[in-house]
MIDO-875676 format. One line per 4 residues: number of its first residue (from 1); their letters; for each residue x, y, z negated of N, C-alpha, C, O. Coordinates in steps of 0.05 Angstrom, whole numbers. Layout:
<kedos>
NUM) a) X,Y,Z,X,Y,Z,X,Y,Z,X,Y,Z; ...
</kedos>
This chain:
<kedos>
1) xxxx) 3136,3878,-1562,3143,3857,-1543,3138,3829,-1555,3124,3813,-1542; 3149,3823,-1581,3142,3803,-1593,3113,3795,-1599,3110,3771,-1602; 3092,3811,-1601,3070,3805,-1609,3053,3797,-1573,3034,3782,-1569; 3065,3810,-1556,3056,3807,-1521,3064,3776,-1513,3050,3758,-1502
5) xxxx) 3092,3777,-1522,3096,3742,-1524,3085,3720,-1536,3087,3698,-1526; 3074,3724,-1555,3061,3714,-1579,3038,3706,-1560,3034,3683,-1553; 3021,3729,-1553,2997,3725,-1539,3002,3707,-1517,2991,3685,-1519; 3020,3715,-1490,3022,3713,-1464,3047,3681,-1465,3057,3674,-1444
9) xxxx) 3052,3668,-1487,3066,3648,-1478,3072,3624,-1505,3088,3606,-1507; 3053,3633,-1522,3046,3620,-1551,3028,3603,-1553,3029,3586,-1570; 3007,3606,-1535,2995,3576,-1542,2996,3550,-1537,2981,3533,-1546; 3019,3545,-1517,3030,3508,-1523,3043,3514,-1558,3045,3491,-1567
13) xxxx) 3049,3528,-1574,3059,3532,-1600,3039,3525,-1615,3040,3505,-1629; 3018,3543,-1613,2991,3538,-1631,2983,3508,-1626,2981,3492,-1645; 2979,3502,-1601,2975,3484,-1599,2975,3452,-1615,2959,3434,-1621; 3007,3458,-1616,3031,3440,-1618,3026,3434,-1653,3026,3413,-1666
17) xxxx) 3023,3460,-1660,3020,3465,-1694,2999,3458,-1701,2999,3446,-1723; 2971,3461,-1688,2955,3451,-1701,2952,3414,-1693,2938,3397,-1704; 2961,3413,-1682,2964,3381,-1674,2977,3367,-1701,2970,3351,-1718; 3000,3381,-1695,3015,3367,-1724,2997,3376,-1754,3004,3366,-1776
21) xxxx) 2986,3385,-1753,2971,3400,-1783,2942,3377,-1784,2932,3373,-1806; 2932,3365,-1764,2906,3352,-1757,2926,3322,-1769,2917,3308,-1787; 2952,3318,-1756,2957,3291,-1759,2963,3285,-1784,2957,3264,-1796; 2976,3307,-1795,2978,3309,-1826,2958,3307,-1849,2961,3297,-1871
25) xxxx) 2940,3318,-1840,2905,3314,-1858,2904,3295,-1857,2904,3285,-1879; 2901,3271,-1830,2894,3249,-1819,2908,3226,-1833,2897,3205,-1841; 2935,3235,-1836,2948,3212,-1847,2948,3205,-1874,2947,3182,-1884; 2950,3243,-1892,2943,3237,-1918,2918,3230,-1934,2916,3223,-1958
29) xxxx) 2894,3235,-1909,2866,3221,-1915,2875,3191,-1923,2872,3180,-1945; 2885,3180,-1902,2885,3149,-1886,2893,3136,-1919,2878,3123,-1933; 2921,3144,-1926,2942,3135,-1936,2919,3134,-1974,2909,3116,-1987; 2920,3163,-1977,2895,3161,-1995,2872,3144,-2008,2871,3133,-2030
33) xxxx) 2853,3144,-1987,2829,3120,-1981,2843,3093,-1981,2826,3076,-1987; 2859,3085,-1979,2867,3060,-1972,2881,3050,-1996,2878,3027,-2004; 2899,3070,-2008,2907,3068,-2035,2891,3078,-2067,2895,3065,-2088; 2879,3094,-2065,2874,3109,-2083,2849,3116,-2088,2843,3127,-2109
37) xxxx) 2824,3110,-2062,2792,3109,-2080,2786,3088,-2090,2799,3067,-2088; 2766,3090,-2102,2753,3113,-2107,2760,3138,-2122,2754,3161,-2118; 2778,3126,-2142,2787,3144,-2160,2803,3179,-2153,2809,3198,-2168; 2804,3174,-2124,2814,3200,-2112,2801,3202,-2081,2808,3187,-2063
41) xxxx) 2783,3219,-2078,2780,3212,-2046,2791,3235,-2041,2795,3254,-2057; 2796,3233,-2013,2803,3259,-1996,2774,3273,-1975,2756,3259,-1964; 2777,3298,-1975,2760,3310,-1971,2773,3325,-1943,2788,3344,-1946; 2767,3313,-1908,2787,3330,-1898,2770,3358,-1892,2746,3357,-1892
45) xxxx) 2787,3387,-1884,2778,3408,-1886,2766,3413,-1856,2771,3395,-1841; 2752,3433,-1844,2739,3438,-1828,2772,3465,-1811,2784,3471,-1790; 2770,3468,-1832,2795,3501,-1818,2828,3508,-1826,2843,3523,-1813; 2833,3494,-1846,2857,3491,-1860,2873,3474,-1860,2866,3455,-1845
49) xxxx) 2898,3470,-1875,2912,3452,-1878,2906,3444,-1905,2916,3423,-1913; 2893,3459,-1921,2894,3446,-1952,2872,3420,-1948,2852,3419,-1934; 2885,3401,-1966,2863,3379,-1967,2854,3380,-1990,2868,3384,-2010; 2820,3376,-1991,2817,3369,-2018,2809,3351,-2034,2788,3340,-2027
53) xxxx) 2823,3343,-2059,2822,3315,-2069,2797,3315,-2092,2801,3325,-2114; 2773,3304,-2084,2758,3285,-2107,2769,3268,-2127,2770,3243,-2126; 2778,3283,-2145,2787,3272,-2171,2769,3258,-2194,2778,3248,-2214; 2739,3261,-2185,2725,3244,-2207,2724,3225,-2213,2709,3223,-2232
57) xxxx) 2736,3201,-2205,2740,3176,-2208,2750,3167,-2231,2739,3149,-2244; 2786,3188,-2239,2800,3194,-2247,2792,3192,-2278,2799,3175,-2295; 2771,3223,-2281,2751,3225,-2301,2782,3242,-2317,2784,3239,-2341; 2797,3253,-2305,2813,3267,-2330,2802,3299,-2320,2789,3302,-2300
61) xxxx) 2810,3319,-2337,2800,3354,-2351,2809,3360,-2321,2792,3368,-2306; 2835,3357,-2313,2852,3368,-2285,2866,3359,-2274,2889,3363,-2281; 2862,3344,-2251,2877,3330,-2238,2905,3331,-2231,2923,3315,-2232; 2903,3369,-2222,2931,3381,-2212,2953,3374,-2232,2977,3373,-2225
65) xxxx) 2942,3369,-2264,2960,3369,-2289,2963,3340,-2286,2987,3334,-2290; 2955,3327,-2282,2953,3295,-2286,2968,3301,-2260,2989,3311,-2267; 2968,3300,-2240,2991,3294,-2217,3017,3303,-2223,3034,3287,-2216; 3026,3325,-2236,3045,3346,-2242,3059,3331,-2264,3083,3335,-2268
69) xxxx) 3044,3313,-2279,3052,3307,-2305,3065,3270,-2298,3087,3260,-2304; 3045,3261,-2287,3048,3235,-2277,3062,3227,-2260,3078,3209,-2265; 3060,3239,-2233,3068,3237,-2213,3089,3264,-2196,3095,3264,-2172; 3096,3282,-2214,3114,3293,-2204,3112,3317,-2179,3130,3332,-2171
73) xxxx) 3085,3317,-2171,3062,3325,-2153,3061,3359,-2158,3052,3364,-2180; 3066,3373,-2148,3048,3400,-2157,3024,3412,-2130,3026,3424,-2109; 3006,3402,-2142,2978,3402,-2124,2957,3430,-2139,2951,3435,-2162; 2950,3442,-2116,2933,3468,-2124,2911,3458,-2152,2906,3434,-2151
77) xxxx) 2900,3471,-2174,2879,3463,-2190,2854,3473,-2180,2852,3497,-2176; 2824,3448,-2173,2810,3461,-2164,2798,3482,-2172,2785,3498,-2159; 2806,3480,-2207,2785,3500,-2214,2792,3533,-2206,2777,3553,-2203; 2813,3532,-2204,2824,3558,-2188,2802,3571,-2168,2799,3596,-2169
81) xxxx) 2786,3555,-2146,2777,3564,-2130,2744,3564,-2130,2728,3575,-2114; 2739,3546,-2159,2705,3552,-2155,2706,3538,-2193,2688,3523,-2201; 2722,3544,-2206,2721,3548,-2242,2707,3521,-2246,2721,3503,-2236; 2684,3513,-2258,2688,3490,-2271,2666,3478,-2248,2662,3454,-2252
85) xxxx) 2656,3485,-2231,2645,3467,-2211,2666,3455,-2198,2660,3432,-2194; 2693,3462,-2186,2710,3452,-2175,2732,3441,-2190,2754,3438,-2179; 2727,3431,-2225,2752,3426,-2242,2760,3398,-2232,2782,3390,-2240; 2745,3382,-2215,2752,3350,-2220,2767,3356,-2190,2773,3335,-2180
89) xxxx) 2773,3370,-2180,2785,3374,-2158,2817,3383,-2160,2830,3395,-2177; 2824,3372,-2131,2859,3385,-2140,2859,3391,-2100,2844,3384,-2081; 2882,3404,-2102,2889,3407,-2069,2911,3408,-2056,2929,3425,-2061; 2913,3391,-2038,2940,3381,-2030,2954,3403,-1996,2948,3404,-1972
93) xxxx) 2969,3413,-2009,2980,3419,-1978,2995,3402,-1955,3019,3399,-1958; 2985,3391,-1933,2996,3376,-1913,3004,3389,-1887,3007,3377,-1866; 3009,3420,-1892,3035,3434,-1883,3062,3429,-1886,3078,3447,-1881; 3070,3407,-1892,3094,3404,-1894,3109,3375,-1874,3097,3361,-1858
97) xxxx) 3141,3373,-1884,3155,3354,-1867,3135,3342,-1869,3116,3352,-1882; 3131,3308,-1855,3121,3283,-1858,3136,3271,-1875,3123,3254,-1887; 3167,3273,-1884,3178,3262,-1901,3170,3272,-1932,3164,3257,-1949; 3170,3293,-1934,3168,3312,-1956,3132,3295,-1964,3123,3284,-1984
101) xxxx) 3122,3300,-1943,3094,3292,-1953,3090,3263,-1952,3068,3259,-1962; 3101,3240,-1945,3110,3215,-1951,3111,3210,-1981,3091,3198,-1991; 3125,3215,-1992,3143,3224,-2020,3126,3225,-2036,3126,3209,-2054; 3101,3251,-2035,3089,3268,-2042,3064,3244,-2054,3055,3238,-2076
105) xxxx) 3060,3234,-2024,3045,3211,-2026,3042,3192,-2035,3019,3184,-2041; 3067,3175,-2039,3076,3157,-2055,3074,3155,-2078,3067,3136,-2092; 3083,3182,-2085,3082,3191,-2120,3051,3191,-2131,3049,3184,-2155; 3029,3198,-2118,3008,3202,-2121,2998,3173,-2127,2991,3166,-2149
109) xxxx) 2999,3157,-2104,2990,3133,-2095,3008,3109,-2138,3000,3091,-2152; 3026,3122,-2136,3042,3106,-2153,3029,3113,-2183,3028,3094,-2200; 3020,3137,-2190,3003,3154,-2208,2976,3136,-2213,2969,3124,-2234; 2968,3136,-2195,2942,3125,-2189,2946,3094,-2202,2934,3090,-2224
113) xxxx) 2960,3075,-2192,2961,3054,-2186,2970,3054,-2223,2955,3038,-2234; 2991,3066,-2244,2993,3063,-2267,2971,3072,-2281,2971,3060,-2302; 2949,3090,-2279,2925,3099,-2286,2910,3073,-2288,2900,3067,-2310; 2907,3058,-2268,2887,3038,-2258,2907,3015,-2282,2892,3013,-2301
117) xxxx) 2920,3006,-2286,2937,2986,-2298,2943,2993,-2326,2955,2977,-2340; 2933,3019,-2338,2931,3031,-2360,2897,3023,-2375,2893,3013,-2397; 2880,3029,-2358,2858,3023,-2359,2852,3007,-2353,2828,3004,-2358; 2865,2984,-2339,2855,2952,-2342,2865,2937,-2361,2860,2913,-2361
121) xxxx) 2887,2953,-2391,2900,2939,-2403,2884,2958,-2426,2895,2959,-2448; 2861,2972,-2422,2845,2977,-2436,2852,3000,-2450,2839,3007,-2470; 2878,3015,-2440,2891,3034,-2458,2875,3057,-2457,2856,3049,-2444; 2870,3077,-2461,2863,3112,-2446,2882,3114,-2424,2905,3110,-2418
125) xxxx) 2851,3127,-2408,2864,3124,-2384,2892,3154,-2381,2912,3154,-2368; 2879,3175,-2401,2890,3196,-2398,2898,3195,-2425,2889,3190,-2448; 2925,3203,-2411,2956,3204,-2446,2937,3239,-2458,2925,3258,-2448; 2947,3224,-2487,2940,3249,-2506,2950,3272,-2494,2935,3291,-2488
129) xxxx) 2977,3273,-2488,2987,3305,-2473,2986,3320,-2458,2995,3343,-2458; 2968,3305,-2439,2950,3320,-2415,2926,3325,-2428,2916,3346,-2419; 2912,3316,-2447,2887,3331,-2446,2896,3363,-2458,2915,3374,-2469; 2863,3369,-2446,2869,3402,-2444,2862,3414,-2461,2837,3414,-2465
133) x) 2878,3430,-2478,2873,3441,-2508,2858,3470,-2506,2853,3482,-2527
</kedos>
């Protein structure tokens, strides 16, 4: 019965969900680009909710570690999904609250912004403890 319902009275749901999942890519693109390229672009997806982040800017081994470490972030590692062609990559899920992913964003955006102020004060851009042993 549940799965007849599903069919016969679920798609204002789907609907509804992928709406919010589009506005969510949308916003964490927006927020991204506006803060954070070049050094991070967002990449939005064709079929998913994962976004994926162009981390070459960056120029550190793994982004996901540099967010995790910096910013508090735990973002997929790209190389997970295509090994060292996809290492400068990281991936963000925008399945979640808008608050949660606010936050999320901030932290990133705030990462970024001490990276950039690290490297204009001529330091390494990437702390000894993140690189990857």
């Amino acid at each position: 019965e549940g799965m007849l319902a599903a069919y016969s009275l679920g798609r204002p749901w789907l609907h509804g969900a992928k709406r919010y999942v589009e506005d969510q890519l949308s916003h964490c693109a927006a927020v991204l680009r506006e803060h954070c390229s070049p050094e991070v672009v967002p990449l939005l997806p064709e079929a998913t909710y994962l976004l994926w982040l162009d981390c070459t800017g960056l120029g550190v081994p793994n982004p996901a570690r540099f967010f995790q470490e910096e910013a508090s972030v735990l973002l997929s590692a790209g190389s997970d999904f295509g090994g060292a062609t996809t290492a400068h990559f990281a991936r963000l899920n925008a399945a979640a609250p808008r608050a949660t992913l606010d936050e999320a964003l901030a932290r990133i955006v705030a990462a970024v912004k001490r990276w950039r102020d690290r490297r204009a004060d001529g330091q390494k851009a990437l702390e000894p403890d993140l690189a990857e042993t």
